[in-house]
C-alpha positions in Angstrom: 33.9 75.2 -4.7 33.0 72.1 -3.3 32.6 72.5 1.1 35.1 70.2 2.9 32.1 68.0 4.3 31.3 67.3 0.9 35.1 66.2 0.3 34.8 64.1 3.7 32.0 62.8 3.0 32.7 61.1 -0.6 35.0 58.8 1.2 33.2 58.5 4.4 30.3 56.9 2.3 32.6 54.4 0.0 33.4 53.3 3.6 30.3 52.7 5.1 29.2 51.2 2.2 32.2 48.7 2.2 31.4 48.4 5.8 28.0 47.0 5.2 29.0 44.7 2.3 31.8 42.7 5.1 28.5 42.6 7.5 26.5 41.4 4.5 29.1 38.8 3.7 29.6 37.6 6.6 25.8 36.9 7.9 25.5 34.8 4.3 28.4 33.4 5.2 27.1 32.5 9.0 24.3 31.0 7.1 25.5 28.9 5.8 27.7 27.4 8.1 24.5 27.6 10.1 22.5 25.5 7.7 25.4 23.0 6.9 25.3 22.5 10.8 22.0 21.6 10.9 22.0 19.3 7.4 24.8 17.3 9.3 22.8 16.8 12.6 19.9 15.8 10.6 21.6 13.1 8.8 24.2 11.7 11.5 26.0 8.3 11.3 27.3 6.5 14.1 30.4 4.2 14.3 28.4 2.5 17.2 25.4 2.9 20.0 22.6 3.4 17.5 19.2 1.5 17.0 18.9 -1.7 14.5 15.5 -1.4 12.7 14.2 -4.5 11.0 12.6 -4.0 7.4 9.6 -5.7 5.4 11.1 -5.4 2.4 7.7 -6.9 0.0 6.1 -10.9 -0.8 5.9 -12.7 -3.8 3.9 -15.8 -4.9 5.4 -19.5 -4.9 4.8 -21.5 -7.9 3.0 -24.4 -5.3 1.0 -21.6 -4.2 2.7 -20.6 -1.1 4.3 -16.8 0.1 7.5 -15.9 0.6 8.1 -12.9 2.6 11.2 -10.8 2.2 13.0 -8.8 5.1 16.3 -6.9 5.7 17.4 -4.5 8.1 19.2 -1.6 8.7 21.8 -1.4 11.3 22.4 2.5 12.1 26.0 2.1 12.8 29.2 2.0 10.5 31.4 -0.8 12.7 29.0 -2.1 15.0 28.0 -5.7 14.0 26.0 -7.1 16.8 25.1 -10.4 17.6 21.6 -10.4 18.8 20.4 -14.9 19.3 17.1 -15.7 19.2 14.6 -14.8 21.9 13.4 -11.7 23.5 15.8 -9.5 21.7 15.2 -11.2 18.3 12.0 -13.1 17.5 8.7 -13.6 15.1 5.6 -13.7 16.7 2.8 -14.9 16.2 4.1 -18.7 16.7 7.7 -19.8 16.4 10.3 -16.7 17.5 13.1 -18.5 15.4 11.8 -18.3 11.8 15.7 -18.4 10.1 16.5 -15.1 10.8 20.3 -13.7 11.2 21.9 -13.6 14.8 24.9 -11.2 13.2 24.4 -7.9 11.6 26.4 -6.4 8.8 26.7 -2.6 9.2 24.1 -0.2 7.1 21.9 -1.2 4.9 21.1 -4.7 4.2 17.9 -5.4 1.7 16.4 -8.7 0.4 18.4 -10.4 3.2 16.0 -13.3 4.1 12.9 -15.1 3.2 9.9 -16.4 5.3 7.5 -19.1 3.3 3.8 -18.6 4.8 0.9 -21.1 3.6 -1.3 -20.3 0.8 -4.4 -19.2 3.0 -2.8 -16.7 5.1 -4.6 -14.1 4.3 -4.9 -10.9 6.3 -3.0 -12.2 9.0 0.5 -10.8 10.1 3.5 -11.7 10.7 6.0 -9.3 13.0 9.8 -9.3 13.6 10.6 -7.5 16.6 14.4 -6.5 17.0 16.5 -4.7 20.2 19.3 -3.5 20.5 21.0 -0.5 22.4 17.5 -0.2 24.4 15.9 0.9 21.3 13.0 -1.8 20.2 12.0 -1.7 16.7 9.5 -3.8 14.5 8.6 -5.0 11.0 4.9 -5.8 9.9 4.4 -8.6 7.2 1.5 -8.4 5.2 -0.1 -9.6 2.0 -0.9 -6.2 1.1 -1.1 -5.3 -2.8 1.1 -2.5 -2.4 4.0 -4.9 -0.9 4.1 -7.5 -3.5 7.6 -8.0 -5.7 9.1 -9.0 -8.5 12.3 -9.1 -10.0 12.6 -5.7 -11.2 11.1 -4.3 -8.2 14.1 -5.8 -6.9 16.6 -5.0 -9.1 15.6 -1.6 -9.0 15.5 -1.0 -4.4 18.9 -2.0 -4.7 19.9 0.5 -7.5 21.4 -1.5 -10.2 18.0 -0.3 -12.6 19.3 3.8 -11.8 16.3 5.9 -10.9 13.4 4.3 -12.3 14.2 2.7 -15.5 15.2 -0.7 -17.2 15.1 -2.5 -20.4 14.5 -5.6 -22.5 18.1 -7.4 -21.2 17.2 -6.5 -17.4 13.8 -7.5 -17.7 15.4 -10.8 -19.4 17.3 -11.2 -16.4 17.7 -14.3 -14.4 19.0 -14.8 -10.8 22.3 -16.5 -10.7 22.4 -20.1 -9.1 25.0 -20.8 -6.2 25.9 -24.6 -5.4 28.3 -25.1 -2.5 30.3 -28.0 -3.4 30.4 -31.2 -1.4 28.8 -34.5 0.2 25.6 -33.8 1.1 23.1 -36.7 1.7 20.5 -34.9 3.4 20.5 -31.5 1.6 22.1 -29.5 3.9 25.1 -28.4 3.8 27.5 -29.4 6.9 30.7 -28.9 8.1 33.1 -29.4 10.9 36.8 -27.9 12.0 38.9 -27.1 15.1 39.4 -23.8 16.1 42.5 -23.0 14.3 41.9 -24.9 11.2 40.8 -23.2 8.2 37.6 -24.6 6.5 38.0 -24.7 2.6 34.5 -24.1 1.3 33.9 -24.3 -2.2 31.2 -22.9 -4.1 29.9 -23.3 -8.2 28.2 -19.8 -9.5 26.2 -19.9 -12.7 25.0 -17.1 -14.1 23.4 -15.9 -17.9 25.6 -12.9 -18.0 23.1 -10.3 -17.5 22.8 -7.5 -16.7 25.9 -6.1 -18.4 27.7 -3.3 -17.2 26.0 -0.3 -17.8 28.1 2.3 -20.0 30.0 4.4 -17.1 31.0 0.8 -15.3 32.7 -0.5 -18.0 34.5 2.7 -18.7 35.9 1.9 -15.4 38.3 -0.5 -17.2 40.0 1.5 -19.0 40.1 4.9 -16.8 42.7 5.7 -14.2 41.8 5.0 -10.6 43.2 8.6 -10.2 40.6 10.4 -12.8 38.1 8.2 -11.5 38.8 9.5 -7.8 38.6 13.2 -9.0 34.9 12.5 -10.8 32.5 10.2 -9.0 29.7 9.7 -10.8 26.4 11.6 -9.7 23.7 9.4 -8.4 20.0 10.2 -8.0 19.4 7.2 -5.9 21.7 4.2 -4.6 23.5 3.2 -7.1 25.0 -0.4 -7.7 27.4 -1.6 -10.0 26.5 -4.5 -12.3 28.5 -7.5 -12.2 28.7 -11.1 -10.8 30.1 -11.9 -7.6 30.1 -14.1 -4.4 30.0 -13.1 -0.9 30.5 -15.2 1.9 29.1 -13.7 5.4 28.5 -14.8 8.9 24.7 -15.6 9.7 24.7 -17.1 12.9 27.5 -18.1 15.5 29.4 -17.5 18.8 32.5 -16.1 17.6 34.2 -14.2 14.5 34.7 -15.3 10.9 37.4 -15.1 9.4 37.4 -15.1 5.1 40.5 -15.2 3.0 40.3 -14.0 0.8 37.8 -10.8 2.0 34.7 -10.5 0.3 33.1 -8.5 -1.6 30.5 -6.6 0.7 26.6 -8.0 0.3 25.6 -4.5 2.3 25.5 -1.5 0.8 28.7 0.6 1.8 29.3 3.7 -0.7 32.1 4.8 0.3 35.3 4.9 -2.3 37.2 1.9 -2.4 34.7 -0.2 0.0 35.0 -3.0 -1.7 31.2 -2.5 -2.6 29.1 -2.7 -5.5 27.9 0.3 -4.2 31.4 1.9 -3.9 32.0 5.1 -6.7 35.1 2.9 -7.5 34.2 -0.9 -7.7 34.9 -3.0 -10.4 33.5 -6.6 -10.7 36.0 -9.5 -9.9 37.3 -11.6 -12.3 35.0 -14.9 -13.0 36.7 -18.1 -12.5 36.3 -19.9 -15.9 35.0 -23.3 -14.5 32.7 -20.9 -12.2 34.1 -22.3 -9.3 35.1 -19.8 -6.2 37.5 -20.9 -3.2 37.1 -19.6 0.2 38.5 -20.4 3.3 36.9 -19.3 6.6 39.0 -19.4 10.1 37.3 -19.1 13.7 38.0 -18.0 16.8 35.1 -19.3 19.0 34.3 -23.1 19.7 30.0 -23.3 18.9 27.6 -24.0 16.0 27.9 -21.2 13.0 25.8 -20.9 9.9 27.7 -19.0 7.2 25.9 -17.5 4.1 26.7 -17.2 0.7 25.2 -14.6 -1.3 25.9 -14.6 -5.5 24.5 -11.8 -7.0 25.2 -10.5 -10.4 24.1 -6.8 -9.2 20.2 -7.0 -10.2 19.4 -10.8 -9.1 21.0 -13.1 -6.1 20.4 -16.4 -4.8 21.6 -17.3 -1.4 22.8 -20.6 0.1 23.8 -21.9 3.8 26.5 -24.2 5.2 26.0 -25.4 9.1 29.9 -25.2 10.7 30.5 -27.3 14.3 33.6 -25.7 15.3 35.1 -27.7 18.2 37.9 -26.4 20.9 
């Protein structure tokens, strides 16, 4: 006959045993909350109050013989767009501080954002960009160093319209578009002026050879609900960019906002859905005026001197253009 510890003790153990799976449970569940903590605190974003860091983004060879060096930035915050002018908080050094770099800053990431032409015997020398803001000073170093030097599909590739590491004959074909800001313009530069108040109609010719097409999963945006779409973003291995033509008009420099109607697509790289990004999971390119023409108007809310930049970029390539705006009281 089986003792009545032996009868107690059956059940005693299924609960102890039960016990000791909960505690299990919940330390692998503590865990993980624990480690989720930690990946968040390690990859924090700020809406504003964080650091601007300049960026050497690479050079490439003129055809007269000359260097261009390429930089862009990244601005740590979400909303924060500073205006930083020229001088001790924003300058080049050695020689002139001013070297045609931006005043404003778009949030995030901005890449391939500028160009600096050096002579053909610069050599070894360097060229700095030294950038402050929110008491943190940061700095980018130019060189001609091998390991820096561009080309297209380097380029096409950093801003993820190649995917992780590949392309192919039509990409390789690939060709910048060509941006032509319509107007009078006897001295090559384009000017402009308006009262505050008054909207500035700029108009601006885009050409472009087409490529690169949409890659399969973009053009099967077309035709698939926003709704199916929003339940399946696509998986990315690195930043991914939609391909397709567009123009975006941004303040450079200037006192005072900008105001575009209608809003542009964003030249920085916002993923989140429906950013109106080439980088969002859910962007689609814009329609493409048939004569290739695009109408903008741009309002302001400060009397001063403003440059305003146009970026066209067809999601692998851009070319950029500026217009010099006088905006009087």
């Amino acid at each position: 006959m089986q003792s009545i510890s032996d009868q107690i003790g059956g059940p005693v153990t299924i609960l102890n045993r039960n016990i000791n799976r909960n505690k299990l449970y919940l330390t692998i569940f503590t865990s993980c909350i624990l480690l989720l903590s930690s990946l968040a605190s390690a990859q924090l974003s700020y809406r504003s109050g964080a650091e601007l860091e300049p960026g050497y983004e690479g050079w490439r060879e003129n055809e007269d013989g000359t260097f261009s060096f390429i930089f862009g930035y990244m601005n740590e915050n979400w909303e924060e767009t500073p205006d930083i002018p020229v001088g001790e908080n924003n300058f080049f050094s050695p020689g002139d501080q001013d070297r045609g770099q931006p005043t404003y800053f778009l949030p995030r990431r901005n890449r391939f954002t500028f160009e600096i032409v050096v002579p053909s015997d610069w050599g070894d020398r360097e060229l700095v960009w030294t950038v402050t803001h929110n008491g943190e000073t940061n700095r980018a170093y130019a060189t001609l160093v091998t390991d820096y030097l561009v080309d297209n599909m380097v380029i096409a590739s950093e801003t993820g319209s190649l995917g992780a590491g590949t392309s192919s004959p039509e990409s390789r074909a690939n060709t910048a578009p060509v941006v032509s800001i319509q107007g009078d313009s006897p001295s090559g530069n384009q000017t402009r002026n308006v009262k505050i108040g008054e909207e500035l109609l700029i108009t601006t010719l885009v050409a472009d050879d087409g490529l690169p097409k949409p890659r399969s999963f973009n053009r099967s945006r077309l035709v698939t609900p926003v709704r199916e779409r929003m339940m399946n973003p696509p998986r990315r291995t690195t930043v991914g960019k939609t391909n397709g033509l567009f123009l975006s008009w941004n303040k450079y420099r200037g006192p005072g906002n900008v105001t575009f109607d209608p809003p542009q697509v964003k030249s920085w790289e916002d993923t989140r859905t429906s950013a109106n990004s080439p980088w969002g999971a859910l962007w689609t390119p814009p329609e493409i005026p048939e004569d290739g023409l695009y109408d903008v108007k741009a309002s302001f809310d400060a009397p001063g001197t403003y440059i305003l930049w146009a970026r066209g970029d067809d999601g692998g390539l851009y070319h950029d253009q500026y217009i010099t705006v006088t905006v009087s009281p």
